[in-house]
N, C-alpha and C positions, 0 to 999 in steps of 0.2 A: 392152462387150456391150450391147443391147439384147431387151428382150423384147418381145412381142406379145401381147394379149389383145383378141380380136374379142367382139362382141354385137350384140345387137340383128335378129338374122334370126328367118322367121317365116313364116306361110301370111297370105296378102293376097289380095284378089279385086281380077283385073284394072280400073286408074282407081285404084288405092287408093294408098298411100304407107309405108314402111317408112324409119326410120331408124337405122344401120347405126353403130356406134361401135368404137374399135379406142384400145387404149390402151399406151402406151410405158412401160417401167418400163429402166433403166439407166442407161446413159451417151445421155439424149435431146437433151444439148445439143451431140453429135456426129451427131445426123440433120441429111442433107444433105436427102433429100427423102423423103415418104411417098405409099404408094398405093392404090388397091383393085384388086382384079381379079377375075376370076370365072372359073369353069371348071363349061360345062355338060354332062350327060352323053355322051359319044362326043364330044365336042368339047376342044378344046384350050384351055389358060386361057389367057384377054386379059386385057388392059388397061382398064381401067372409067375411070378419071379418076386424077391426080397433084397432088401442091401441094408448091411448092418449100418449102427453108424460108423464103425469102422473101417466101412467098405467093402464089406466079405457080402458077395453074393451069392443065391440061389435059384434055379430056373425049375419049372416044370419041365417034365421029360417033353412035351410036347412043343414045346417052343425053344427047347434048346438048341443053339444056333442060328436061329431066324432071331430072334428079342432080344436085346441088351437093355440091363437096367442100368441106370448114373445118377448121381446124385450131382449139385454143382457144388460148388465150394466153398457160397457160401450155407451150404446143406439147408438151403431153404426152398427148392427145387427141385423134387425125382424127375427122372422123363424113363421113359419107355419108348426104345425106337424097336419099333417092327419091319421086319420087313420079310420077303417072300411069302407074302397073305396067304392063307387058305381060307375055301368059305366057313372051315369049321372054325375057325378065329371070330368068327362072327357073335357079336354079345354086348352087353354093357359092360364096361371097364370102370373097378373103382380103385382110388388108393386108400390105402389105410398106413395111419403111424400108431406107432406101438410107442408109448411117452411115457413118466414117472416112475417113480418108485414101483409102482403099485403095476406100470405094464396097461394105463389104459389105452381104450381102443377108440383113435376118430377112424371116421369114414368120408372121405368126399361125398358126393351127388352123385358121380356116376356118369360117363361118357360112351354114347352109340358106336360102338366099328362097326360097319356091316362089308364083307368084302363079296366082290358077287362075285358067280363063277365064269 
């Protein structure tokens, strides 16, 4: 089993920066890969960015080059730094790890960004 614990969300004024941490507690050295995603109001939750655990990551076209995803080393750790907010960034942020054989899915709780304009 794996668990999730997000942090680090918050009110930011658009141009500003928020950094986003999401922390693994179980069996982390059965994550395959971790992620963040977002889901804003009347909208359906996306994909924000991925990092294997090999380290190969991936971004949404919308956040790419404002968002860096990292793991730390001892891969129990994602963070998500934002930065150059737009108020369309605005949403709950969650992470998900992708773990065992089988590819199951945690989900954190979920962390508010709200960036104003």
């Amino acid at each position: 089993q794996v668990q999730l614990v997000e942090s680090g969300g918050g009110l930011v004024q658009a141009g500003g920066s928020l950094r986003l941490s999401c922390t693994a507690s179980g069996s982390i050295f059965s994550i395959n890969a971790m992620g963040w995603h977002r889901q804003a109001p009347g909208k359906q939750r996306e994909s924000v960015a991925d990092i294997s655990a090999g380290g190969y990551t991936n971004y949404a076209d919308a956040v790419k080059g404002r968002f860096t995803i990292s793991r730390n080393n001892a891969l129990d750790t994602m963070y998500l730094q934002m930065n150059s907010l737009k108020p369309e960034d605005t949403a709950v942020y969650y992470c998900n790890a992708r773990w065992g054989p089988l590819d199951n899915d945690t989900w954190g709780q979920g962390t508010q960004v709200t960036v104003s304009p």
